[in-house]
N, C-alpha and C positions, 0 to 999 in steps of 0.2 A: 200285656198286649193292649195296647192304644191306637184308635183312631183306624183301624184297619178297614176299610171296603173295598173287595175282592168280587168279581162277577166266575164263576165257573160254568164254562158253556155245554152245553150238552153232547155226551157224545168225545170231550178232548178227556186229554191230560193235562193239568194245571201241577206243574212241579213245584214245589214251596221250599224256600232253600237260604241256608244261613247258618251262621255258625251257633255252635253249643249254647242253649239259653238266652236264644235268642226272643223265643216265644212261640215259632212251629207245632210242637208238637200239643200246646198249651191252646193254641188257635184250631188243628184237626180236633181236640177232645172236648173243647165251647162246641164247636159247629155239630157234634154227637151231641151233647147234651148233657157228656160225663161233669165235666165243667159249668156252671151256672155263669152266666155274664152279668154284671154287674149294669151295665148300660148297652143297650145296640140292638139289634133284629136281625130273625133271619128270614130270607126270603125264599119259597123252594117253588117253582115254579109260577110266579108270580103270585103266591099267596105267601103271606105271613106265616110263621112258625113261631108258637110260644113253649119254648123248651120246659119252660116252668110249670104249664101245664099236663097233668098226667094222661089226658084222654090225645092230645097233640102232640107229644114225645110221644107213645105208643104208637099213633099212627105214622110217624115220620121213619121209626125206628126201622119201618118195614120196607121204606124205600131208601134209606143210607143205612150203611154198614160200613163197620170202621176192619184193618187187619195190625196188629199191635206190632211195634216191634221186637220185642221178644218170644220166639216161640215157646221159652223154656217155663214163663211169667204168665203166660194170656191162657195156658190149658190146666183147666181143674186135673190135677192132679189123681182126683176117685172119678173121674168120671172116662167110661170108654167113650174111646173117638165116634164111633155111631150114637152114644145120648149127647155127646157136645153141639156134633153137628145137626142132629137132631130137635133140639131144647128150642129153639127158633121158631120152628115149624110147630111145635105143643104149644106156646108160648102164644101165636097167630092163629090159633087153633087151623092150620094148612093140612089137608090130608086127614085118612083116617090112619090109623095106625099100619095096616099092610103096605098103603103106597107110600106112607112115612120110610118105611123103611126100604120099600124100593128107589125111594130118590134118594138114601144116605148110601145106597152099595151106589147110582148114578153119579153124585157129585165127585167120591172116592174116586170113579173112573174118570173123572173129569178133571182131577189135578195129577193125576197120574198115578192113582196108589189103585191098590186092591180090594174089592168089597170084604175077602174076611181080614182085614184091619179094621173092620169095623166095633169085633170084640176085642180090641187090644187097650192098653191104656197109654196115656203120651210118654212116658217113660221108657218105653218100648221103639221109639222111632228117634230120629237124628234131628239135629236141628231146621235141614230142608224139609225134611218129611213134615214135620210138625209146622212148620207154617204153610204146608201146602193145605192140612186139614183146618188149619186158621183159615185160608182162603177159601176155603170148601164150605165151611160155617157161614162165611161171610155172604157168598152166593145165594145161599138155602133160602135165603125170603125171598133172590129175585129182585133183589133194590139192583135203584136205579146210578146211585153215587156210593162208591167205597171211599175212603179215608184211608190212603197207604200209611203211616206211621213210621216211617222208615225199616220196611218190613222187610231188608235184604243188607240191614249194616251190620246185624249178628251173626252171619253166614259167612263159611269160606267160600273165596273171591270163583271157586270154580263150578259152587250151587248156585249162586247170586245171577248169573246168567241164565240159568234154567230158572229159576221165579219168573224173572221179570219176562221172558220170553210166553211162561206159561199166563200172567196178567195181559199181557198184551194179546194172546190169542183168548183172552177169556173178554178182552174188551170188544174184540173184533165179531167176538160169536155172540154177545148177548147186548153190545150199544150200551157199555157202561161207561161210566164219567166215572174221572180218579181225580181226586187233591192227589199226588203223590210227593210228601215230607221226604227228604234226604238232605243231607249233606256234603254228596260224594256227587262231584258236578259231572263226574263223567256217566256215573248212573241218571243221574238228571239228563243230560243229555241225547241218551238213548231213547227213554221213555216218554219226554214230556212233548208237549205240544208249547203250550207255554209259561213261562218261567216269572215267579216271584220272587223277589228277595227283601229278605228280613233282615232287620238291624236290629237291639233291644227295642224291638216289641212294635214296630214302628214296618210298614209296609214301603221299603226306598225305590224299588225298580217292577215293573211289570213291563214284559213284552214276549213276541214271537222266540222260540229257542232260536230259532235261525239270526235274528237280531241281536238277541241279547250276549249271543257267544261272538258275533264277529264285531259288536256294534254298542258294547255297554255304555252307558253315560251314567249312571251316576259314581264315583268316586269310588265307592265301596266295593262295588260289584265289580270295578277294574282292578280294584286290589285284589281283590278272590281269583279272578280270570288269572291275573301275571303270578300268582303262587303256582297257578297248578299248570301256565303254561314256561314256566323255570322249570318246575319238574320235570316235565315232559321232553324238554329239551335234553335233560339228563348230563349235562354241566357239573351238577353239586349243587348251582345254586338257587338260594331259593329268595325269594321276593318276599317281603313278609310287609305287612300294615305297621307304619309306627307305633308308639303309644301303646297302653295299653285300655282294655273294655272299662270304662268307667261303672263305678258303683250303683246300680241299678236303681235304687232307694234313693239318687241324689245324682240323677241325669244333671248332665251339664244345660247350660240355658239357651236356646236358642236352637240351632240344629244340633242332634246328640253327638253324632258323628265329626261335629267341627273341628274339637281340639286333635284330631288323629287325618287331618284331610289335606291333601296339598293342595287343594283349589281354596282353602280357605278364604270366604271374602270377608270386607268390614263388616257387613250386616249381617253374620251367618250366628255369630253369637249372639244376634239377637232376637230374627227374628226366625221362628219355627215352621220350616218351607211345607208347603202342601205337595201332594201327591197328583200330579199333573199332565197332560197331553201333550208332549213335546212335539210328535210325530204321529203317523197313522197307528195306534193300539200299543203306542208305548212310551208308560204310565212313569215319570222321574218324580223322587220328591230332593229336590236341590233348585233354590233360587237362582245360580247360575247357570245352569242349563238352559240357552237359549230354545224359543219354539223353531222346529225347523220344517212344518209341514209341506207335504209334498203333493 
């Protein structure tokens, strides 16, 4: 991940979205802290965050929470679901232990499960269940910003709509802000507000979902649109990007995405386009991209 500065506003959904290895989920686990960053800052409410500090991760941790994408990988194993969702709350020292465990039978009821799940262990529940008590954990402090992780791509397609329905009424009831990571543009498109996209490591498009689906500009983000709007059309055929993902360790020179781009220009191999204001609140990084303000 290079070069990335991203604002998430209070209150949205900022969708983050790009293909496999790209650097997504590498970028939600730095902005947590799981990740150490080697250069850059983060900024949470107009103050600085130094992750590398233990007394400033501890208190950030209490207003962002991340939810992983794996249900089956993110829950201890020995632990029952009331100490999982629980451990946060000891951890902040919140509550004494009676109303600890009256807000772990509350959250249960608040992604949909039953307070006596709370003596059971995650082995005992499906893959939805299990991320909804991921979600439930993730609430317990009461932060301000969750980190989705692509928290509905290990689900069948017919729980994956009850999540997202259940985050969006959990954004609605408590004025949470989501990074929400995926890859699947139509889940992105339901949930976000507005839409980044990722190339190795490299931040290429930021805008409104409503612009960025009917109005892409940069290159990449039009080859992703025409894959999945071939599909859609359900023809057979599909659109695919030329070329293949250059070797990460020995990015091409100049824009990374040049050698695979049909806009290619002469200067594009050479020189390394910034991430820019084309339009009203939408961010290209391509030197051809004319400004077109309105």
């Amino acid at each position: 991940v290079e070069d990335v500065n991203l604002d998430i506003h209070r209150g949205e959904t900022l969708g983050l979205v790009g293909e496999s290895g790209c650097g997504k989920s590498t970028l939600g686990r730095t902005l947590m802290g799981i990740y150490q960053p080697t250069k850059g800052k983060l900024i949470y409410d107009g103050k600085p965050v130094d992750l590398s500090n233990k007394k400033d991760r501890f208190a950030f941790a209490k207003k962002a929470q991340i939810v992983f994408q794996d249900p089956y990988a993110s829950l201890d194993p020995r632990m029952t679901v009331g100490s999982i969702i629980e451990e946060g709350m000891i951890i902040h020292n919140m509550y004494d232990a009676k109303r600890r465990q009256e807000r772990v039978a509350e959250l249960l009821s608040i992604v949909g499960l039953n307070r006596e799940h709370a003596n059971r262990f995650p082995h005992e529940f499906s893959g939805g269940q299990r991320q909804r008590i991921g979600i439930a954990r993730a609430i317990a402090l009461q932060p301000d910003l969750i980190v989705c992780d692509e928290p509905v791509s290990a689900l069948d397609v017919s729980v994956q709509s009850q999540v997202l329905n259940l985050l969006k009424d959990l954004q609605k009831q408590y004025g949470l802000t989501y990074l929400f990571i995926g890859h699947d543009l139509s889940v992105i498109n339901f949930i976000a507000d507005r839409v980044c996209v990722m190339f190795l490591g490299h931040v290429c498009e930021v805008a409104t979902k409503e612009e960025l689906y009917s109005r892409p500009m940069h290159p990449y983000t039009a080859g992703l649109m025409a894959a999945v709007s071939s599909l859609a059309r359900g023809n057979g055929a599909l659109e695919i990007i030329p070329g293949a993902v250059p070797n990460l360790l020995h990015l091409p020179a100049g824009c990374s995405f040049s050698p695979r781009c049909s806009k290619c220009g002469t200067h594009c191999g050479d020189v390394v386009p910034e991430l820019r204001e084309v339009s009203s609140g939408h961010l290209v990084r391509c030197i051809n991209i004319p400004e077109v303000r309105l």
